[in-house]
C-alpha positions as a Markdown table, in Angstrom:
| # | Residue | x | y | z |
|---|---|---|---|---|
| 1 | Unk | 0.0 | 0.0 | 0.0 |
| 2 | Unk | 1.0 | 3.6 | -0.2 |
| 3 | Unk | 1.0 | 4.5 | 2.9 |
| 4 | Unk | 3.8 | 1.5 | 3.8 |
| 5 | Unk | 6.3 | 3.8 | 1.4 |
| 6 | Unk | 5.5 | 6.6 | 2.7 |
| 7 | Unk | 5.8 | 5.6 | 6.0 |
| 8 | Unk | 3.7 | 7.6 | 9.3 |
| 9 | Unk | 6.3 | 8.0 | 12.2 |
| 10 | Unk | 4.9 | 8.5 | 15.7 |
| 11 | Unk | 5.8 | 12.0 | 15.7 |
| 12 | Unk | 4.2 | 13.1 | 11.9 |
| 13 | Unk | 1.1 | 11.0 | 13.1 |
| 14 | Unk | 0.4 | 12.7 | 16.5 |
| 15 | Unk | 0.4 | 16.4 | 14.8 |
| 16 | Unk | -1.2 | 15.4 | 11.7 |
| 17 | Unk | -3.7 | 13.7 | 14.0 |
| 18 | Unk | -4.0 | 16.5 | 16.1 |
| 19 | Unk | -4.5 | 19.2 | 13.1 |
| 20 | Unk | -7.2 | 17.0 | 12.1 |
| 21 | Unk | -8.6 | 16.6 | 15.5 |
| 22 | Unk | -9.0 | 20.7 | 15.7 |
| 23 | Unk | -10.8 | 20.7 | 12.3 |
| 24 | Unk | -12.7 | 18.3 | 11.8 |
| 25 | Unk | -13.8 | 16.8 | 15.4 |
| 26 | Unk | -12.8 | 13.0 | 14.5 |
| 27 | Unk | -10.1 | 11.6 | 16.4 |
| 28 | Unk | -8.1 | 8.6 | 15.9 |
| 29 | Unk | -5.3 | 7.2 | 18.4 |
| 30 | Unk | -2.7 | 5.7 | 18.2 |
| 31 | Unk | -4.0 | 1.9 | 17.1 |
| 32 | Unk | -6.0 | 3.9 | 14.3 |
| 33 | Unk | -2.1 | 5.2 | 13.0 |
| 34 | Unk | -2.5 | 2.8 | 9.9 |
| 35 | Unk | -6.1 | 3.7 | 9.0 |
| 36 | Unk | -5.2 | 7.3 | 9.0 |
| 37 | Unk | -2.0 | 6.9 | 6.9 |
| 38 | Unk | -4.0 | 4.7 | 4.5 |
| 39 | Unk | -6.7 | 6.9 | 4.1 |
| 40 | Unk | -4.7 | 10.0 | 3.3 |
| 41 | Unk | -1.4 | 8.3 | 1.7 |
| 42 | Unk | -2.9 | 9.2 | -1.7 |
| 43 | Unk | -3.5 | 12.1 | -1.1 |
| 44 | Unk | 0.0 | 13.0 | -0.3 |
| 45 | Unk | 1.0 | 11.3 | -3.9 |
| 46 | Unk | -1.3 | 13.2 | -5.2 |
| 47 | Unk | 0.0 | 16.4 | -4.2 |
| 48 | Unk | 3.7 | 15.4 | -5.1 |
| 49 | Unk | 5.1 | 15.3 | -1.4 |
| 50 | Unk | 7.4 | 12.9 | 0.0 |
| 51 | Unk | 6.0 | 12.5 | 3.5 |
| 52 | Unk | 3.1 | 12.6 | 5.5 |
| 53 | Unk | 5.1 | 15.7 | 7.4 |
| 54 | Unk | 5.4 | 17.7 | 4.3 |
| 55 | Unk | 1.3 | 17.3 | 4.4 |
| 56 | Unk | 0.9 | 18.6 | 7.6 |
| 57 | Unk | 2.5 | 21.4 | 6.5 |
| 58 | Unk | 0.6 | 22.2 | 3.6 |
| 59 | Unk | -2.5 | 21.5 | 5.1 |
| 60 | Unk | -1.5 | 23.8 | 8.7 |
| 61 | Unk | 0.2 | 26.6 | 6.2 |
| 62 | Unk | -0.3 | 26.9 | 2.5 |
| 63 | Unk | -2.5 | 28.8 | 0.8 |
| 64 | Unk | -4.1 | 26.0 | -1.6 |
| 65 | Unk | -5.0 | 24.1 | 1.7 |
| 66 | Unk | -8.2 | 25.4 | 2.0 |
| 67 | Unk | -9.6 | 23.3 | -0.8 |
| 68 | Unk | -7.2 | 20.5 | 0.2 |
| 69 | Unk | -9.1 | 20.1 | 3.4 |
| 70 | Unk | -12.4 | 19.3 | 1.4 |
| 71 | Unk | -10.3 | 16.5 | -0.3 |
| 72 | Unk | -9.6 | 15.4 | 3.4 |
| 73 | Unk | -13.1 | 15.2 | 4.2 |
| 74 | Unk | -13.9 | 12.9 | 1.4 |
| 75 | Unk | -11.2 | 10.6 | 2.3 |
| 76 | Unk | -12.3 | 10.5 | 5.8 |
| 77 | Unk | -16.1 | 10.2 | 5.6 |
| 78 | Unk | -17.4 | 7.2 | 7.1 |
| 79 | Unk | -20.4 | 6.3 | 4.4 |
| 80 | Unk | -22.4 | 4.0 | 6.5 |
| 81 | Unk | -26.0 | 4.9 | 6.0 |
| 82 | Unk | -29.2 | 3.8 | 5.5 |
| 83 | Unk | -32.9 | 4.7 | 4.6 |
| 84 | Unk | -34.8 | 4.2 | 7.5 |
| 85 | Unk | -31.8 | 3.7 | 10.2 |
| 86 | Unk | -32.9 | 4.1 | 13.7 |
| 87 | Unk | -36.6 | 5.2 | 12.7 |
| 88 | Unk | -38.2 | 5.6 | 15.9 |
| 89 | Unk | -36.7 | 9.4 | 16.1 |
| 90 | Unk | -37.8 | 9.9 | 13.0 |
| 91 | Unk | -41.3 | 9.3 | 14.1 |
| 92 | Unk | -40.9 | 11.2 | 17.3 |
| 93 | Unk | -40.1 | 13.7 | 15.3 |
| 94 | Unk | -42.7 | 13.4 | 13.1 |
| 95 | Unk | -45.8 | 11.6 | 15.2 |
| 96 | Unk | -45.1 | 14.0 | 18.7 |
| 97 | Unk | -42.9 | 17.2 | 18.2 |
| 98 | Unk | -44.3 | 18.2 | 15.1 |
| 99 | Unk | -48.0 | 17.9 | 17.0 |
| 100 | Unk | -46.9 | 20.1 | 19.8 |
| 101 | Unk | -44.8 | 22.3 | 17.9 |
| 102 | Unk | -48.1 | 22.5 | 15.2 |
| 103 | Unk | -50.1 | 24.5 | 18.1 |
| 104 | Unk | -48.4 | 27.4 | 18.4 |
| 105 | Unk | -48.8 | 29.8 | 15.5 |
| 106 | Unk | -45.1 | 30.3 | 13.7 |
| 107 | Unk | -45.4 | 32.3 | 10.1 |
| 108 | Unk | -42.2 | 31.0 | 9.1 |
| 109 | Unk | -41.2 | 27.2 | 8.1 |
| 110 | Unk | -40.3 | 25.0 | 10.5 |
| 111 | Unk | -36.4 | 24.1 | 10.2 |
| 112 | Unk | -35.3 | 20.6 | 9.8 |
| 113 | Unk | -31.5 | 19.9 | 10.0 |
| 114 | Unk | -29.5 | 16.7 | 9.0 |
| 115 | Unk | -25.9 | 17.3 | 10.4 |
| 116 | Unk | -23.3 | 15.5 | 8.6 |
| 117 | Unk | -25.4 | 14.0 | 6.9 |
| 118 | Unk | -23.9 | 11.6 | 4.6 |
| 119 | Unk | -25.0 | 10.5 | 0.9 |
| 120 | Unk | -28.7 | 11.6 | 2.3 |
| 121 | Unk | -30.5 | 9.0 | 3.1 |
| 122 | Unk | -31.3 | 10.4 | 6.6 |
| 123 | Unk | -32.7 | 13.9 | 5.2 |
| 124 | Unk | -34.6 | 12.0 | 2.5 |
| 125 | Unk | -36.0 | 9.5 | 5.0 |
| 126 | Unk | -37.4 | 12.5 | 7.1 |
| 127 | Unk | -39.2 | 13.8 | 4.0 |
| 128 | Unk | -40.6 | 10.5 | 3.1 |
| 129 | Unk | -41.4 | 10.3 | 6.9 |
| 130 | Unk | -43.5 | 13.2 | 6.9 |
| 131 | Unk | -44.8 | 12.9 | 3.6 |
| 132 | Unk | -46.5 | 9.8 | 5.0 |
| 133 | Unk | -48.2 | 11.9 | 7.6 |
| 134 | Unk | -49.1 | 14.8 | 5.4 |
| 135 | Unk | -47.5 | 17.0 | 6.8 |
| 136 | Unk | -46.4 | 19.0 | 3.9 |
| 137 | Unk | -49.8 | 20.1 | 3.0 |
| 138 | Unk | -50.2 | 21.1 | 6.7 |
| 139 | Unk | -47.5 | 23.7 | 7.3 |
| 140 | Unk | -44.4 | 24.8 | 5.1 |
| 141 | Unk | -41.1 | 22.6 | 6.2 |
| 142 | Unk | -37.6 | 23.4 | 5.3 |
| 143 | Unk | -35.4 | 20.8 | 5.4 |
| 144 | Unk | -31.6 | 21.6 | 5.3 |
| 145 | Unk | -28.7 | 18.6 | 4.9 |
| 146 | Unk | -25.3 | 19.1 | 4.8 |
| 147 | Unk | -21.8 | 17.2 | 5.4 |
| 148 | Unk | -18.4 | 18.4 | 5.3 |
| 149 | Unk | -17.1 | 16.0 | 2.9 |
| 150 | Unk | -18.3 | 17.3 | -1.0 |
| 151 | Unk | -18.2 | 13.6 | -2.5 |
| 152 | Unk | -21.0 | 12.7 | 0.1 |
| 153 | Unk | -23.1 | 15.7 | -0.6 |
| 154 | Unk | -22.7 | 15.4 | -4.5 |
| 155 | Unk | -23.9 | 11.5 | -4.3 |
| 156 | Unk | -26.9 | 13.0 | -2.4 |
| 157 | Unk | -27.7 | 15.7 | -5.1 |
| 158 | Unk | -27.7 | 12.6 | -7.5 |
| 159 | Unk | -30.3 | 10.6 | -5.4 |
| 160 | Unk | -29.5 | 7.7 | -6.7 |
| 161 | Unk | -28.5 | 4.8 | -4.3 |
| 162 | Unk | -27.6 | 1.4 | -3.9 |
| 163 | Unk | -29.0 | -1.4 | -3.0 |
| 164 | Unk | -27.5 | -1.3 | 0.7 |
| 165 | Unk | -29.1 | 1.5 | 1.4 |
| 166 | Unk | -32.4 | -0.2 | 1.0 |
| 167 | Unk | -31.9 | -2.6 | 3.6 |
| 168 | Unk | -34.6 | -0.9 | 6.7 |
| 169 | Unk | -37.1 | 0.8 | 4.5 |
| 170 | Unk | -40.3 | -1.0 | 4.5 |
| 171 | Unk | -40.7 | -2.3 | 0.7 |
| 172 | Unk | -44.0 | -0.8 | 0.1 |
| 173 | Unk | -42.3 | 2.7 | 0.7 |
| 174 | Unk | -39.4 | 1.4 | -1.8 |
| 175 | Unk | -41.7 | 1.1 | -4.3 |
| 176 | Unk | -43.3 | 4.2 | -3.8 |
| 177 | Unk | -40.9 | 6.6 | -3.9 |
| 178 | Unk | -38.3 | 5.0 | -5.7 |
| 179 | Unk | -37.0 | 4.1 | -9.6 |
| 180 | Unk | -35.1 | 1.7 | -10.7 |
| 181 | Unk | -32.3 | 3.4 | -12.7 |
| 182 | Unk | -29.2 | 2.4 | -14.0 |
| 183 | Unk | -26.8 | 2.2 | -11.1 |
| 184 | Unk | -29.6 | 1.7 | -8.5 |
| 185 | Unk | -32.8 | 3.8 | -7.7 |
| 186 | Unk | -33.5 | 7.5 | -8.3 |
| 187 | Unk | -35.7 | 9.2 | -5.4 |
| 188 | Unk | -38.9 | 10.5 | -6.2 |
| 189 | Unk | -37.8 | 14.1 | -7.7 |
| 190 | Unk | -41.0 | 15.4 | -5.6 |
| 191 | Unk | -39.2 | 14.2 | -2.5 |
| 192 | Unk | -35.1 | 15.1 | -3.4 |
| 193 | Unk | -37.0 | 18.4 | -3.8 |
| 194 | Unk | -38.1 | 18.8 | -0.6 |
| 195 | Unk | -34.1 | 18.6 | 0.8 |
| 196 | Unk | -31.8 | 21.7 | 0.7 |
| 197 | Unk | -28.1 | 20.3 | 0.3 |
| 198 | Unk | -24.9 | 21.7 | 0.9 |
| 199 | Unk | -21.3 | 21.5 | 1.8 |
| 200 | Unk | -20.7 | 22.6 | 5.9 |
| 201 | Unk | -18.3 | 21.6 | 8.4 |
| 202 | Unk | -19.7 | 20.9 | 11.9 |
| 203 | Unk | -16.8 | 22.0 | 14.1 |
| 204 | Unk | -16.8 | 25.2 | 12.0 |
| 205 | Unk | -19.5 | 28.2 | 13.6 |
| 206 | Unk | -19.6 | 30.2 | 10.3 |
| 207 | Unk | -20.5 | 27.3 | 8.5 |
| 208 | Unk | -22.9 | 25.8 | 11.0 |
| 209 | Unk | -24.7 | 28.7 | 12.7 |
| 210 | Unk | -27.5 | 29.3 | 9.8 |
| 211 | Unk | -28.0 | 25.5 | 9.9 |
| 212 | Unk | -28.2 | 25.5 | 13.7 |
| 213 | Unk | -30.9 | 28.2 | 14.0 |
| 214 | Unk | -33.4 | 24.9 | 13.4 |
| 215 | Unk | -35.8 | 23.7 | 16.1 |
| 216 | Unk | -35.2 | 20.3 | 15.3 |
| 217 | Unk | -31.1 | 18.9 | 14.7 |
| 218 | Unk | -30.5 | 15.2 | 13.8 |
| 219 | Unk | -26.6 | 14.8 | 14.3 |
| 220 | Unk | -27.0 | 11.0 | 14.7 |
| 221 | Unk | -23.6 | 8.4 | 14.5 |
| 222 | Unk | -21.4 | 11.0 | 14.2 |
| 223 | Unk | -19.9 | 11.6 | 17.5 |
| 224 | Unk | -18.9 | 7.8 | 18.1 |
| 225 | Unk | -16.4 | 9.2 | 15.9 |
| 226 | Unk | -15.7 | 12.7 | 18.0 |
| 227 | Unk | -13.1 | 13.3 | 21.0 |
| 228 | Unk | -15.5 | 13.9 | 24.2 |
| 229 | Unk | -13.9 | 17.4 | 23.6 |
| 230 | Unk | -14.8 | 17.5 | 20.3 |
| 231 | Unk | -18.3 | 16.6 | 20.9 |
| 232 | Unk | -18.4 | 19.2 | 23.7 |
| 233 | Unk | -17.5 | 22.1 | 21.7 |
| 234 | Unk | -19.9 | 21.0 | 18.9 |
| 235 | Unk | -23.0 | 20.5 | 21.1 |
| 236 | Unk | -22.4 | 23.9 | 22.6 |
| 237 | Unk | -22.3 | 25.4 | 18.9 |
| 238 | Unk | -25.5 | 24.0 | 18.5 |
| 239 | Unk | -27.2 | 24.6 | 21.8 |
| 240 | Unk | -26.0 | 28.5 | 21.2 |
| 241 | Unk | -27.7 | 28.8 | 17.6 |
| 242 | Unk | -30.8 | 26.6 | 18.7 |
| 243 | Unk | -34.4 | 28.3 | 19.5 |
| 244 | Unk | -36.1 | 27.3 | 22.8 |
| 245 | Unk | -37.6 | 24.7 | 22.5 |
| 246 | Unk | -35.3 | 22.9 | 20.3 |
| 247 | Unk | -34.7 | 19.5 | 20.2 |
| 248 | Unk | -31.3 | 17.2 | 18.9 |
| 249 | Unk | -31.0 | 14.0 | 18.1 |
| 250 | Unk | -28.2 | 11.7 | 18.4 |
| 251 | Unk | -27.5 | 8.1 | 17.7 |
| 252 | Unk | -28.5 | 5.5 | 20.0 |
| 253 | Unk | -25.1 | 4.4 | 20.9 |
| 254 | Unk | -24.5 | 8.0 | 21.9 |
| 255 | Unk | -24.8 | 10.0 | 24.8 |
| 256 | Unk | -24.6 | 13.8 | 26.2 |
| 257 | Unk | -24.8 | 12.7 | 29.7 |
| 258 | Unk | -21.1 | 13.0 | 30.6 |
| 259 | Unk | -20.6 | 15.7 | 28.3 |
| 260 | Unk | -22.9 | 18.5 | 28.8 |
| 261 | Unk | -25.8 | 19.9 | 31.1 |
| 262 | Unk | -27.0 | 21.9 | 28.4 |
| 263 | Unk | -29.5 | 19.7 | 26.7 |
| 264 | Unk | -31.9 | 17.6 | 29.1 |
| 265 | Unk | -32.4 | 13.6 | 28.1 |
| 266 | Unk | -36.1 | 12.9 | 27.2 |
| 267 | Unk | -38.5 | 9.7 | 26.5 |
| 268 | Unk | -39.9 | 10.7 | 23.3 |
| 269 | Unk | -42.5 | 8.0 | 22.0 |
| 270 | Unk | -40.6 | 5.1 | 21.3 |
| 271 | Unk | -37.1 | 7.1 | 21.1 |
| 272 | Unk | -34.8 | 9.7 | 23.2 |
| 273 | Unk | -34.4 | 12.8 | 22.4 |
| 274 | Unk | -32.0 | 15.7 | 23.7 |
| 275 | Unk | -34.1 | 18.9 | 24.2 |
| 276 | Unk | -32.5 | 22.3 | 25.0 |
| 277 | Unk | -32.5 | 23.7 | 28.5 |
């Protein structure tokens, strides 16, 4: 492999590890030094350099690093998603919090956010999700998606996904709102249409803090992949953008409770959901 030329000593790998740490929010230690020097070996070809130090460098220094780091995130994405994954805050959302949130007279469209998230099939799942329960003719919803990594969010402009990705979603629904193609199935265009996409980085407040003005954040499987400082300092972006009431949702092998006090843990229908204090 590339990276075994190239070669990632202990001392490249702990401030390349650490730049990334600070930008992105992912972490690896030190039994994840192969899997970081194999993800981003080719990247350091491809940029002519001779070592993974001379990367650090450009990435901590240069001028051109700015689009460099973009190239990062697509090498680094983890692209494990699926239509219909972890469902029961999806209906939360859409069976309970809508509801309540429905009473109160708002002029402007409720916000929807999908954090980081992916090829789409979370923000597309929440559409088909509520276009279930009608509730697009009920009261104008904007639904925003973004992820820091372009390759992800252009897959998700494309809508057209695998067969992978299919492996949750009840088949009726399949059928419904999905056409074979060649390469897999295109989404309904009546559906990709209801999804806003674009290109943000979580740990970064500029790019976040329009995104975080939503009621209602799904940042789900992401921090299993976050620092507990990292996660921190995220949440806190988001709990200082968020209205009151505004709710987040996590994955369920995640948890707030050791990290902050500023979102309280709640039994939502069948699911748990963080609300803001």
């Amino acid at each position: 492999m590339y990276s075994d030329t190239l070669g990632l000593s202990e001392s490249a790998f702990t401030i390349l590890r650490d730049l990334i740490h600070e930008r992105t929010g992912l972490f690896f230690n030190e039994s994840n030094r192969d899997t970081l020097a194999d993800k981003l070996a080719l990247r350091v070809i491809d940029r002519g350099l001779d070592s993974f130090l001379d990367y650090y460098y450009l990435l901590k220094y240069e001028a051109p690093a700015e689009g460099e780091w973009q190239r990062v995130m697509d090498v680094l994405a983890v692209p494990e998603t699926f239509f219909w994954r972890e469902i029961d805050a999806v209906q939360a959302l859409v069976r309970i919090l809508l509801p309540d949130w429905a009473k109160h007279s708002r002029d402007e469209p409720i916000q929807i956010w999908s954090a980081a998230c992916a090829s789409g099939e979370e923000p597309l799942t929440i559409a088909i999700a509520l276009n279930e329960a009608g509730w697009f003719e009920r009261m104008p919803i904007a639904i925003n998606a973004s992820d820091a990594s372009p390759a992800a969010i252009e897959k998700a402009r494309r809508g057209v996904y695998g067969k992978r990705s299919f492996r949750a979603i009840p088949s009726a629904l399949h059928a419904k709102y999905f056409t074979e193609v060649a390469g897999g199935w295109q989404v309904d265009p009546s559906i990709h249409a209801r999804v806003t996409w674009a290109t943000a980085n979580i740990r970064a407040e500029a790019e976040l803090a329009h995104y975080a003005a939503a009621p209602f954040i799904f940042c789900r499987n992401v921090f299993i992949y976050f620092s507990p400082d990292a996660m921190r300092r995220t949440v806190q972006l988001f709990w200082k953008h968020m209205p009151n009431p505004g709710y987040l949702f996590v994955g369920v092998s995640e948890s707030l409770l050791r990290i902050t006090d500023a979102f309280e843990l709640q039994e939502v229908g069948d699911a748990f959901v963080y609300a803001k204090r």
